[in-house]
N, C-alpha and C positions, 0 to 999 in steps of 0.2 A: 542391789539395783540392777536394773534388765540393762547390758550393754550390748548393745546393738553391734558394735563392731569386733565384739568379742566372740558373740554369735557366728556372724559372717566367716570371720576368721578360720573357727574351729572345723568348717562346713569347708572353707576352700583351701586349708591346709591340708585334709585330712589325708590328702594322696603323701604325705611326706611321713617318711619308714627311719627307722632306726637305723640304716645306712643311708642316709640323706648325703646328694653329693654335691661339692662346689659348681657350679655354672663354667660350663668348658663350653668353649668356639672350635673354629678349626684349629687343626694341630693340637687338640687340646688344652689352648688356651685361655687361661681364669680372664677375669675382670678385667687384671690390669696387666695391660698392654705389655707383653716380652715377658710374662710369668706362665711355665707351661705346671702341668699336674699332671701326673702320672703313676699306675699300678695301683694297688689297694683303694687307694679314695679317689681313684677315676675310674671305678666299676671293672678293674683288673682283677679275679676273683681267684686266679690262679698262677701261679710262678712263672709258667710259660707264656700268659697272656700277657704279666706285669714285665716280662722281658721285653714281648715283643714294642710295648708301648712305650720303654726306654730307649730301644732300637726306630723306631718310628720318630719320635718328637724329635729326637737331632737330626734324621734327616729331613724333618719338616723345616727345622730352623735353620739347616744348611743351604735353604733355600732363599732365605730370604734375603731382601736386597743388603740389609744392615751388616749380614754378614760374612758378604764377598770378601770385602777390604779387612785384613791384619790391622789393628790399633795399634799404635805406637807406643803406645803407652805401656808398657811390661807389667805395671800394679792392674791392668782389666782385664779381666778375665774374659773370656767366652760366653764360654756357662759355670756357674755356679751351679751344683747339682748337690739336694739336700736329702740325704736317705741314704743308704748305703746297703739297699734289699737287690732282690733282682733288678729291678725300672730301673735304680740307681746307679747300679753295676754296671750294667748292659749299656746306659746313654752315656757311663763313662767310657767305656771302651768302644762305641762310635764316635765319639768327642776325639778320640785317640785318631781313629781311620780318619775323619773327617780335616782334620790337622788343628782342632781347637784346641786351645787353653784350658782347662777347667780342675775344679778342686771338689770333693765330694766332703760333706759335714753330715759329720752321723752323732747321734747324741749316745745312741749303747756301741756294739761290738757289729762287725760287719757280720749282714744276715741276720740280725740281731734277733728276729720277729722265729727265723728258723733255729735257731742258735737255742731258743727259748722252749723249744717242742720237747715234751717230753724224750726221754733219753730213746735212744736204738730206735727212734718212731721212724717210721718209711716214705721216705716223700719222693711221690709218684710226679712225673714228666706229662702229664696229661692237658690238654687233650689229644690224643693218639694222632689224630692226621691231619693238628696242625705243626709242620717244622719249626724248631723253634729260630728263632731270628737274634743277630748279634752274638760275638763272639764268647757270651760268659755259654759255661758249659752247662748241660741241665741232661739229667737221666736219671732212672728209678737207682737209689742210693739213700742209706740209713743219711738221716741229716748232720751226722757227724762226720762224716765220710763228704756231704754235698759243700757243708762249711769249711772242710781241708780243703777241698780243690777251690771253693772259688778263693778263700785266702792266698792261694797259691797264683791263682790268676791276678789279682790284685798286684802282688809281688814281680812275676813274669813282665805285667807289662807297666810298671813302675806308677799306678795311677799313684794319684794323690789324695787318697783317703786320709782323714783326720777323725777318729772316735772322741766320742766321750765328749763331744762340742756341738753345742745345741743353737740352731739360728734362734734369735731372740725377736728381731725387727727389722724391717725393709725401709727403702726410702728410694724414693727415682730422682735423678738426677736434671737439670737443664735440657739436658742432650737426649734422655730416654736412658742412661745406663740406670743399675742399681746400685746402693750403697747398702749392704747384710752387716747386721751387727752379730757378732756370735759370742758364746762363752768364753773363745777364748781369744779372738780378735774381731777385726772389721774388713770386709773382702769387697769389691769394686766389680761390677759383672756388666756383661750387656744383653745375658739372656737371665733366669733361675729356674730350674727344674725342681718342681716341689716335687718327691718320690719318697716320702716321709709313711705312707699307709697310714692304716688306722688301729692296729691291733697290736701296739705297741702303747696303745689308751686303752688299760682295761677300766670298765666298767665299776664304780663303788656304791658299796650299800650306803652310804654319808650317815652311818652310826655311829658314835662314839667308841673307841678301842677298834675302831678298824686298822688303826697305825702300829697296830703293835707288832712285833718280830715273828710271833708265830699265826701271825695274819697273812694270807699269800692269794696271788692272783694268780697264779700258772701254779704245775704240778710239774716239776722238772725231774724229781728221783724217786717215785714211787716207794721203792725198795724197801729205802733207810728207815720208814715208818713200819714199826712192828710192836705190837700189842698195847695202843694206845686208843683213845677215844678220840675221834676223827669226823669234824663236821664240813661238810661238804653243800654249798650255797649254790644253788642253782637248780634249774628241770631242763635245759640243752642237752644235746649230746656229750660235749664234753666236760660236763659234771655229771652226767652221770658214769661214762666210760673211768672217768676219778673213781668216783665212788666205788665201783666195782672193782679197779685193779687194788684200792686201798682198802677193801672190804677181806681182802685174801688173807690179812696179817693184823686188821684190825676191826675195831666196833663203829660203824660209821653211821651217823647222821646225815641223813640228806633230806635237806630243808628246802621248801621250795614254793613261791607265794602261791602260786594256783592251786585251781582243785584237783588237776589232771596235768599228766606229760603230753603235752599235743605236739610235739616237733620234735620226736626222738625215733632211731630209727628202728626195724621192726627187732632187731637181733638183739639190739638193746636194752630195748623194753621184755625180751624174752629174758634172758640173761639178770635182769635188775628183778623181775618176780620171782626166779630161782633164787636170789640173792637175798631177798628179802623174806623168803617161806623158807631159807637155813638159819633167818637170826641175823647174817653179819651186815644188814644192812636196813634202818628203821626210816624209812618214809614218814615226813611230816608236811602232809598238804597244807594251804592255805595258812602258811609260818613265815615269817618277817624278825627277822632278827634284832633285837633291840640295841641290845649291848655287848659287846667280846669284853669278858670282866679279866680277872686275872688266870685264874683256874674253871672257870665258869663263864657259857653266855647266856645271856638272857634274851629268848625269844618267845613271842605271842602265837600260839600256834590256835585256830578258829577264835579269834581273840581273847584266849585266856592265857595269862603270862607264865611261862616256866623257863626254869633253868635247867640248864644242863652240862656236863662236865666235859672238856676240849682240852688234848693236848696242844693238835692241831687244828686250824682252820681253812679250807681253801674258797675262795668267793668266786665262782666263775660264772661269772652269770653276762659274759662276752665284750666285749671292746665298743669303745662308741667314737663319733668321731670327733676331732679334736678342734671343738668350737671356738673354743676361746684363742686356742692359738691360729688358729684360721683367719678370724673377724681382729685379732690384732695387727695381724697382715695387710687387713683390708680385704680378702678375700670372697667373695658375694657365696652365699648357698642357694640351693632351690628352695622353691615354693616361700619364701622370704617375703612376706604382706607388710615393706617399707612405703612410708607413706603418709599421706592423710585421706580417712575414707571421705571427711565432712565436704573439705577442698573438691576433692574427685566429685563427689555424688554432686555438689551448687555450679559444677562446672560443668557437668553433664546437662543439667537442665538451661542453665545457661544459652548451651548450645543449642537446645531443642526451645525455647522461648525464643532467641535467635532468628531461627527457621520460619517459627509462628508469623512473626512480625515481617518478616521477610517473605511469607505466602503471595499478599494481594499481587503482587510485581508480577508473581511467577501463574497466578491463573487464580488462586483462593476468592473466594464472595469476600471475605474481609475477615476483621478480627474481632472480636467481642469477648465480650470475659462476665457471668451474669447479668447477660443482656448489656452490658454498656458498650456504645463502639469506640474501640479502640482505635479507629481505622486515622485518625491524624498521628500515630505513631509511624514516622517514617519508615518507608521499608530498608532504604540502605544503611538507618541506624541497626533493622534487626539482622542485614546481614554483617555490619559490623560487628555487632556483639556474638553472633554466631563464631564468627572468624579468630575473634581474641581468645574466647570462652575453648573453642575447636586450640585455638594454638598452644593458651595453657594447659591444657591436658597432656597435649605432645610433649609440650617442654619440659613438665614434670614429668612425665615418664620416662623419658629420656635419662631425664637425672636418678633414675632408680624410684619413680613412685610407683609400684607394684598395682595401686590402687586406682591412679590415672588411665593406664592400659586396661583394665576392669572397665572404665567407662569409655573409652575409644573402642573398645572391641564391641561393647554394647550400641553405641549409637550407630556402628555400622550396620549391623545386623537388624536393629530395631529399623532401621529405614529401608535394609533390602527387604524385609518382610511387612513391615507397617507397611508399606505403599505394594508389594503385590497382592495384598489381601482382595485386592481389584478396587477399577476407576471407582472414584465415588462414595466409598467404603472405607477408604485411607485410615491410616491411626494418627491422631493426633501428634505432630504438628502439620501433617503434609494433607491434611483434608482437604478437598477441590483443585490440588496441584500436582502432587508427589506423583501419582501415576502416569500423567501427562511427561511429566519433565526429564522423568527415565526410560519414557517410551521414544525413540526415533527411530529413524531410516524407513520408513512406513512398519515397525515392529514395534511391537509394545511389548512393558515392561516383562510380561510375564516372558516371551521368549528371550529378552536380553538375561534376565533372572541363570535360566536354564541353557545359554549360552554361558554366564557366568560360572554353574553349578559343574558345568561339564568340565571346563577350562580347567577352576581347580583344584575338581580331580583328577584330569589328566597332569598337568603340574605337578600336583603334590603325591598323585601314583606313582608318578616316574622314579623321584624322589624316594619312597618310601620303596621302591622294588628294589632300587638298589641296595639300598639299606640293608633290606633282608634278606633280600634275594643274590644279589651277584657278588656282594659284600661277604655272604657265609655262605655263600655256596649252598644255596636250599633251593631247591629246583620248583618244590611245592610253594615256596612265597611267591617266586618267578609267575607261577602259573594263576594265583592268586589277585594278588594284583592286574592281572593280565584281565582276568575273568571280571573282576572289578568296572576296571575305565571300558571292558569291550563292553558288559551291559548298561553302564550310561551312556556310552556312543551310540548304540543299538536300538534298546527298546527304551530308554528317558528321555533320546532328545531326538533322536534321527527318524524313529517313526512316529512319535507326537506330533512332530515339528513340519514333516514333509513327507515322510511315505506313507504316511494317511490319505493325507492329501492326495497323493498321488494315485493313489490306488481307487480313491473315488471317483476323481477328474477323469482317470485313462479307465475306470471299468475292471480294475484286477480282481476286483469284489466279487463280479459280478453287474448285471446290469439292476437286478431287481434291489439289491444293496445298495448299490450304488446310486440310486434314485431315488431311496428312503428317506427321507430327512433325516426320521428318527434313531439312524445308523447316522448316516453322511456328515450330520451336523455337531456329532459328538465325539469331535478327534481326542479331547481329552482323556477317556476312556480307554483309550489303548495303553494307556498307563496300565492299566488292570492285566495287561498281556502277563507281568510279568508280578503288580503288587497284588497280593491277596488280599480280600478281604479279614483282618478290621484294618490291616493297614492303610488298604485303598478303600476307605471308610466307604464311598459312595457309589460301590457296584452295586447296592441291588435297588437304588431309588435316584431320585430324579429322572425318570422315564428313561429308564435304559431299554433298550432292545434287548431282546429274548438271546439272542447270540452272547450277551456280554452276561446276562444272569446264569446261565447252563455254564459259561467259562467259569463263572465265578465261583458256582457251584463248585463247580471240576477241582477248581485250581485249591480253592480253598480248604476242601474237606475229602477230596483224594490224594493228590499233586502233593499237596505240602506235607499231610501225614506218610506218605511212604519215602519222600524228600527227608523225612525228622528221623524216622526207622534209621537209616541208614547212616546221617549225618548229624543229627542232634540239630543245632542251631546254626549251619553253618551259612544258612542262608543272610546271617545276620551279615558274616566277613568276606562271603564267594560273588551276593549278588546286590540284595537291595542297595539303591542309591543311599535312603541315610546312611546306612550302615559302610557305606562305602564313603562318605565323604569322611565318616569319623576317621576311618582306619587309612586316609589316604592327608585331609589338610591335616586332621589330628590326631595324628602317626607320632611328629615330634614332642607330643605331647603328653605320651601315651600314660608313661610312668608319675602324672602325677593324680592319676585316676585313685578317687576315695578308698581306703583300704578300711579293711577293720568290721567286727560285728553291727557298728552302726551305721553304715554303710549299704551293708547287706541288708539292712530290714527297711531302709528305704525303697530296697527295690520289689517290696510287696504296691508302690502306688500303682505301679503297670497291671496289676491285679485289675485296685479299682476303676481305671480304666478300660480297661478292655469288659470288667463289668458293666460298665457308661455305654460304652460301645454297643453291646449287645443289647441292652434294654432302650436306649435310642434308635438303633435299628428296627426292634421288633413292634415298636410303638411305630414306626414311620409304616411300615407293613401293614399296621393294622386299621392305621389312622380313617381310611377309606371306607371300613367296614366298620369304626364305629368314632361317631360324631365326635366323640368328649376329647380323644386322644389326638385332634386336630392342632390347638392348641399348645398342649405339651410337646407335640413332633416338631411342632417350629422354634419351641424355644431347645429342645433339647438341639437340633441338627444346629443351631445357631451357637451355642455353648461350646459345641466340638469343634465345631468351626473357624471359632476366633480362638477359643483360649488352648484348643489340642492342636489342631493343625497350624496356625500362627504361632502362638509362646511356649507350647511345650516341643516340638517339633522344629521350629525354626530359633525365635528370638534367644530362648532363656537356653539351650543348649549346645547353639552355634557360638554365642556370646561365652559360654565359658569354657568351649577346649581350649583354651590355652592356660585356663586354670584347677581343671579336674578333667582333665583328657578327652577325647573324640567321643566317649561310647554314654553323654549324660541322656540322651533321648532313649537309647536303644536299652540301657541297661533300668532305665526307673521309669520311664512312659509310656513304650511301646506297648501295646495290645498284642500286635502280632507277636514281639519277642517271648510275651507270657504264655501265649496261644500255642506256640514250639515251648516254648522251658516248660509246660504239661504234660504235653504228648512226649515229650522226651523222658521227663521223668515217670512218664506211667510204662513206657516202655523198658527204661531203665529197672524200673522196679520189678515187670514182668520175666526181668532179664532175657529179653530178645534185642536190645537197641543194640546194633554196631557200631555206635559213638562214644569212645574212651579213648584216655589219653593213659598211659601205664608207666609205670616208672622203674627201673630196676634198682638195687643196692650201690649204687654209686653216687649219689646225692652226696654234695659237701658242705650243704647248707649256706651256700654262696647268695641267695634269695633272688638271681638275675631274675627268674621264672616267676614269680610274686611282682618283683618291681615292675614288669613292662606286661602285668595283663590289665587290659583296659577295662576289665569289667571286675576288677577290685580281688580277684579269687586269690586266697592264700594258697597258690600254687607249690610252694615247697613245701609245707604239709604234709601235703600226700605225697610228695617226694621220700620226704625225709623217713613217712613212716608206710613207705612204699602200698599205698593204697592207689586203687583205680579213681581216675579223677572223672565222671561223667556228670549228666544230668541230673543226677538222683540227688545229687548234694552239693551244684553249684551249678552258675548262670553261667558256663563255658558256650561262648560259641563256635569253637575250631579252629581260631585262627592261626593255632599253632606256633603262635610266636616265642610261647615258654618252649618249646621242642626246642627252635630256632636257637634262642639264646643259651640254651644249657651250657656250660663248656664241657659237661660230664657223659654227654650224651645220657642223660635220664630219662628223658620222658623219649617216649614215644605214642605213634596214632597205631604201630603195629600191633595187632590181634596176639601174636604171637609171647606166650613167655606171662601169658596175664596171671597176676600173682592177687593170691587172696580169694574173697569168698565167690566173686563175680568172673573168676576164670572158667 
């Protein structure tokens, strides 16, 4: 049976990744109030970052008012701090400076997660130029060598680490403290640092005989395995870099469900085909392992069942995170569709019947519903029911309805675009009213609109500059952002709005311009200074003047093609206003932009659009010179009209950045975007375009670069297997913010060092 909410679901989850994180505030604060998270499962992707975020959160919460005042109490802790990695180390030995109380619960051995790396392996201090913060010690050191010294630290400054003791369950008190239940007592706190990671949860095939002793999830001594049959579960890096070290001394299987390795790095994949063309290593694509028998396992390899002979087994097929103990905490994750969608959706209309009823008061002819009038339903009953219908949605939202907020972000949106579609033309409910009622000061709606649109993007610029820009020190976001709010200050709202005008009134034109109508009276036009056509759909009709058709020309099929040469798509993140409001209100958002192959073939609709485009255009062109196509021009220019420039452009993609990130117009409607992802990929293919992003061999497979691009690209990919990421094989627009986020420095825009076949 077709389930409607299951659909929805699948569609508005899809931005959530196999490292899905808890919901952090400031200080990196969960859900619930005084529990911070920190390192691994707060997007701390490296030792030095997971430090610095242990060193951070106690100074966050040495701030706070709660924890000026010493508790009398000797059984309350400070902080309870749960991990005993770097994040956990490091907040214990500022808990120490800070002059707190605190006890660290660790469920394995301290460092446990490093403790567990294959033996003599090298664990790098990176990233290079950032210092690392708090007093545990961190530098390039074999991890046997990194786990003595900080054991030693531990010791030195007498923290209170307890191994082998696992938190079970929370509980907050009266007051706001917590009450932790653990394996092997119960501890009293007033703050809890979760620093637990995630890669201490590895990942299970949930096969039968996976429990068995020579069933293992890490490869900790290579060595000891000599002349044995050795299956190895996984297509990662690190099943395969397995495979290979235990391919030296023995016969190994490496089993692996896909038809291909698409996320391994390039040395690896070299080294694994030498490996496999000597014999000591049998690749079996598209294999799922059934059963780990006793001497035998049994796997389906292209669905046909066989076994196979296994001393050993190793399943690495990577760590997930740790849900169940999360949500027994109480814990909230992203992208989390809690809720009722039925409640949401009757409350939304609710609101918007409401309004209806509530029209005639506010200007509307009246109400009517097939032909009957409704007009003795009172209006201050419809604005009553607006008001409850409005309230309950807040309320439940509030409470965690994921599906509430879905319809409060929609009816706002629905109503700033349903009513500027202009006076008189309204969308139902605000027909004969809505435009009036948001128009004041002698300004109408559309300028309040674009005073709104500028606001917050200057806002949420600001916001997001810092973010990227002053926060990591990228000079390129800085300037980014900057180039953002200066072209809606400029040419969206400042010459639409008044130096058009101006220029008319005072003659800057000229006087023969200036006296035109067919110039004078079409300020809206100057819109086109800056958007090309198909975006600025309406440059070459509605009796535009000759000056705005030869621009349009210009702009459109010179301007922008040597703009794509050089930049690819960057006009999507440097200048356009949609593109600018995604990457500015729906910046915070960004990471839960749709991932995945299905994903990506949505974004062939910008195709048919921008086909729309062109074929309503060339019909509006021709309509003059032949009779028949008069007809069709009105109903095409009318279709783009309401359902392109109203629901696809405003209502349906404003309404959901907050559920599938900033970039849903730019990356699956846009004509113009398709019109550049062409030209850039024809140039790409020509191999002349100066737009790539390049990667070197330092990738960690950490996924920051995947997680935060708005237009869904499996960014670490081509990290990992050090390919050039351009136009040829993805909707990149420049934004740069996988550069930004690396901690590896891997990616870069530099020309310099391009590896592979497009160097």
């Amino acid at each position: 049976m077709f389930n409607i909410r299951e659909k929805i679901e699948t569609i508005v989850a899809s931005g959530s990744t196999d490292n899905r994180r808890p919901v952090l505030g400031k200080g990196n604060e969960s859900n619930i109030k005084g529990l911070y998270i920190v390192g691994d499962l707060a997007g701390a992707p490296v030792i030095k970052l997971a430090m610095a975020q242990g060193f951070e959160v106690i100074d966050y919460i040495s701030s706070l008012p709660d924890m000026q005042k010493k508790s009398a109490d000797p059984e309350l802790l400070d902080v309870l701090i749960v991990g005993a990695g770097a994040s956990g180390l490091n907040a214990a030995l500022a808990c120490e400076d800070k002059g707190f109380s605190s006890v660290v619960l660790e469920k394995g051995k301290i460092a446990n997660t490093i403790e567990n790396f294959p033996e003599k392996k090298w664990v790098y201090a990176e990233p290079d130029q950032s210092p690392p913060k708090g007093k545990l010690w961190l530098d390039g050191a074999q991890k046997e060598d990194l786990v003595k010294r900080w054991g030693q630290i531990v010791q030195d400054h007498n923290l209170d680490v307890r191994t082998e003791e696992s938190l079970t369950e929370i509980s907050k008190e009266k007051d706001g403290t917590f009450v932790a239940v653990a394996t092997k007592g119960t501890y009293r706190a007033k703050k809890i640092v979760l620093a637990t990671g995630q890669r201490g949860n590895p990942r299970k095939l949930g096969v039968s005989g996976q429990d068995r002793e020579k069933v293992y999830h890490r490869l900790y001594s290579p060595r000891k395995y000599k002349d044995e049959n050795v299956l190895v579960v996984g297509g990662g890096n690190s099943a395969i870099e397995a495979a290979l070290v235990l391919s030296k001394q023995n016969k190994v299987y490496l089993s692996y469900r896909k038809a291909e390795f698409a996320r391994i790095f390039k040395d690896n994949r070299a080294n694994l085909d030498q490996a496999v063309a000597a014999g000591r290593i049998e690749v079996l694509f598209n294999s799922e392992v059934q059963d780990f028998g006793e001497s035998e396992v049994k796997i389906k390899v292209s669905g046909e069942e066989k076994s196979l002979p296994y001393n050993h087994a190793f399943v690495l097929i990577g760590a997930e995170l740790p849900v169940k103990f999360l949500k027994k905490l109480g814990i909230k994750l992203e992208n989390e569709w809690d809720g009722s969608l039925l409640r949401s959706t009757l409350l939304t209309i609710a609101t918007l019947l409401g309004l209806w009823f509530l029209g005639p008061a506010l200007g509307a002819a009246g109400v009517s519903l097939f032909g009957a009038d409704l007009g003795f339903i009172p209006s201050w009953l419809g604005g009553a029911l607006a008001t409850v219908a409005l309230g309950g949605l807040l309320a439940t939202g509030i409470k965690g309805d994921r599906w509430s907020w879905l319809g409060v972000s929609f009816l706002i949106w629905f109503t700033i675009y349903g009513v500027k579609v202009g006076k008189g033309a309204e969308f139902w409910p605000y027909q004969g009213w809505g435009y009036k009622a948001l128009s004041f000061l002698n300004r109408p709606w559309s300028f309040w609109y674009t005073v709104l649109y500028t606001g917050l993007m200057t806002f949420f610029g600001i916001q997001a500059m810092k973010r990227w820009g002053f926060n990591k020190r990228d000079k390129m976001q800085i300037w980014r952002f900057v180039s953002l709010i200066s072209f809606q200050w400029i040419f969206f709202f400042i010459i639409p709005e008044f130096l058009f005008s101006w220029a008319v009134k005072y003659q800057w034109v000229g006087e023969a311009l200036a006296s035109d109508p067919q110039f004078a009276e079409q300020s809206w036009r100057s819109y086109g200074i800056v958007y090309a056509w198909p975006l600025f759909f309406y440059t070459f009709f509605y009796d535009p003047h000759q000056i705005w058709i030869y621009w349009g020309v210009f702009l459109t099929f010179i301007i922008v093609p040597v703009f794509v040469l050089f930049n690819g798509k960057r006009y999507c993140s440097w200048i356009c206003g949609c593109g600018g409001l995604a990457e500015t209100l729906g910046d915070r958002w960004r990471h839960l932009a749709a991932k995945g192959k299905t994903s990506q073939q949505w974004e062939a609709m910008n195709l048919y659009i921008l086909i729309f485009a062109v074929l309503v255009t060339v019909i509006i062109l021709l309509k003059d010179s032949v009779a028949l196509l008069s007809r069709p021009s009105e109903w095409g220019i009318n279709i783009y009209r309401v359902y392109v420039d109203v629901w696809l452009v405003g209502i349906l993609p404003v309404t959901l950045y907050p559920f599938l990130g900033g970039k849903v117009w730019c990356r699956y409607w846009c004509p113009m975007a398709k019109f550049m992802g062409i030209l850039s990929k024809l140039y790409s293919k020509m191999k002349i375009s100066r737009f790539h992003i390049v990667p070197n061999d330092k990738c960690i497979a950490c996924n920051e670069c995947s997680r935060n691009c708005q237009v869904g690209i499996d960014v670490m990919s081509y990290a990992l297997k050090q390919e050039v990421l351009d136009n040829e094989t993805s909707a990149c627009i420049g934004c740069g913010i996988c550069v930004t986020v690396c901690p590896m420095d891997t990616l870069s825009f530099d020309a310099k060092g391009v590896v592979g076949s497009k160097a």
